[in-house]
N, C-alpha and C positions, 0 to 999 in steps of 0.2 A: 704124183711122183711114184713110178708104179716099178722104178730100178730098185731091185735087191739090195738090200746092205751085205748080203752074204753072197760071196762066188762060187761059183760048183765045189772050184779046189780050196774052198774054206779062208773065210777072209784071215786069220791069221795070218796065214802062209804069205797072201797076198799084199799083205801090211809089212810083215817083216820084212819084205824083198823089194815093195817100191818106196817106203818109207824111212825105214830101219838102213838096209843092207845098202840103199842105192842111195841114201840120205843121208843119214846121221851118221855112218861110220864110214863115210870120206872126208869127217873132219877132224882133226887131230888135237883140236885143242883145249883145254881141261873144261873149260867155260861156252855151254852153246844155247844160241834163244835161237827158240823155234816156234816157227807161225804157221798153225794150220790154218788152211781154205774148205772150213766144210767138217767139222768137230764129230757131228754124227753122233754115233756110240759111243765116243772115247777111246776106240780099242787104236789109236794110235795114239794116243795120247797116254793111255798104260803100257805101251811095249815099248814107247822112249824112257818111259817110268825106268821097268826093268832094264833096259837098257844100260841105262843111267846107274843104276845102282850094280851091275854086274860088271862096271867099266869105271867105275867111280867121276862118270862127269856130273861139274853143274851144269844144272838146265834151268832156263826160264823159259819155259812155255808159254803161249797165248794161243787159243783156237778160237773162231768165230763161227756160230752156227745162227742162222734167221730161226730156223723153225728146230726148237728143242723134241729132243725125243718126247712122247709120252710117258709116263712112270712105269706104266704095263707093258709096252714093251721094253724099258730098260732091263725090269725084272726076269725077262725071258732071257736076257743072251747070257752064254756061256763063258762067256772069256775069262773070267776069270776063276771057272771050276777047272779052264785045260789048261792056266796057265800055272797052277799050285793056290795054296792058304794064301800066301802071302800078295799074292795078284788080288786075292777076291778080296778082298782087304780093299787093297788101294781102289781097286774098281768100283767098291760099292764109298768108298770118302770122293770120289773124283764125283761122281753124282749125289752126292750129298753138298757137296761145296757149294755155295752162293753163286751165280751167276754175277759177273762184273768185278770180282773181288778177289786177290791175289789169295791163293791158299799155299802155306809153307808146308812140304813134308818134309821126312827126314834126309838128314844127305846134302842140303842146299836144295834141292828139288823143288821149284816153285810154277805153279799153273795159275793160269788166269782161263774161268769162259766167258768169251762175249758172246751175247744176245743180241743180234745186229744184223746191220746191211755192211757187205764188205765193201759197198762200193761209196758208202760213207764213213766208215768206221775210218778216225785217225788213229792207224797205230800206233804203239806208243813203246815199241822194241824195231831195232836195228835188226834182222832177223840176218842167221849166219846160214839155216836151210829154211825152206819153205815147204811145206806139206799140201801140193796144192789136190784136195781130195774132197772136192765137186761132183758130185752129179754130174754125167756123160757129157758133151758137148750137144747129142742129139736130145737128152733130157730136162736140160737146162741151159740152153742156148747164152743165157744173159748172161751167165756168169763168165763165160768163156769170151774174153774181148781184149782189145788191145787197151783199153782203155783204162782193166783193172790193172791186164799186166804189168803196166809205163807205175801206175801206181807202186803197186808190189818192190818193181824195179829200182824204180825209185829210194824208195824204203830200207831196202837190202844194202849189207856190207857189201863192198870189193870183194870180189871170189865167191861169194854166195852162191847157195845150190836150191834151185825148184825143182821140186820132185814129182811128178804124174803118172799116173797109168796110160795115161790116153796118149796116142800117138798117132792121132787125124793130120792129115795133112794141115787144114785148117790151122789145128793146133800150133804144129811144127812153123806155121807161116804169120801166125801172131808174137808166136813169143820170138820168132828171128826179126821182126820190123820193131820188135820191142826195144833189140837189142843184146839181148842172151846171145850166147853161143850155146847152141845145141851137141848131146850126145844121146845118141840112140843105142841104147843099153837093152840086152834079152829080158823080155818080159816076167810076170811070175808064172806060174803053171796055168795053162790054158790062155793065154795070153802069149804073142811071138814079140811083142816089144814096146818099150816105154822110155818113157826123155827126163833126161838130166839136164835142166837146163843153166847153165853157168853165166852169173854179171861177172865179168872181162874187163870192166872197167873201173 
């Protein structure tokens, strides 16, 4: 798996804008669970944090990742020296947490990671956005299928939002046989565009 976890234009930016900006804050409602596809580093899993706490929602988080980071590289990234004290804080509890097992922070703020195959895993939240933050379609073929999506879809509230960077045709042609309605939204920096994909039903 030889894709960057980091974009030229710095994954922050690129977090806040298809996760955050195009995600979580086209929801209005005090209470939101959210399912990431692909847990990574956690750095979207701590900007819904802040998020969360600069906007006063609850969140119930769940992310699912196969293959956990390394400790040695968790120890290298930044995200939480650029994002102040109080990020590096939560960044370093968010990888100290147990695998498999709901961790409460302050605020109502509750995360779960699973350790898993998504295409096994029974989730076990109605999810209000999705975080679907995979490995490219060209990187990771499997995970990109109709198969997960109907899943996914399935799973999700009425009005629920998938969120992606990737914007393949492919893509756009799964998740519309899935069912979603698509929006094609400007991408983040270096990137011309990215999908919102909405259940309509």
């Amino acid at each position: 798996m030889n894709e960057r976890y980091h974009s030229v234009h710095g994954a922050i930016r690129e977090s806040e804008h298809v996760f955050i900006r195009a995600g979580l804050e086209a929801l209005s409602a005090p209470s939101i669970r959210v399912y990431e596809v692909g847990l990574g580093t956690g750095l979207n899993l701590l900007l819904t944090w802040k998020y969360a706490m600069q906007n006063h929602k609850k969140i119930v988080y769940h992310g699912i990742e196969k293959y956990p980071l390394p400790e040695e590289v968790i120890s290298r990234l930044n995200y939480g020296d650029r994002l102040g004290n109080e990020a590096r804080r939560v960044f370093a509890a968010i990888h100290r947490a147990p695998w498999g097992q709901e961790t409460e922070m302050e605020h109502g703020f509750v995360f779960r990671k699973i350790c898993g195959d998504v295409h096994t895993y029974q989730m076990e939240i109605t999810p209000d956005v999705v975080y679907f933050d995979a490995f490219g379609p060209d990187k990771q073929p499997g995970i990109w299928n109709v198969a997960l999506f109907e899943k996914i879809y399935r799973a999700m509230r009425p009005g629920g939002l998938l969120v992606t960077y990737s914007c393949k045709g492919s893509v756009k042609r799964m998740l519309k046989e899935t069912g979603f309605t698509l929006e094609i939204l400007p991408g983040p920096p270096g990137k011309r565009e990215m999908l919102r994909a909405v259940k309509t039903i």
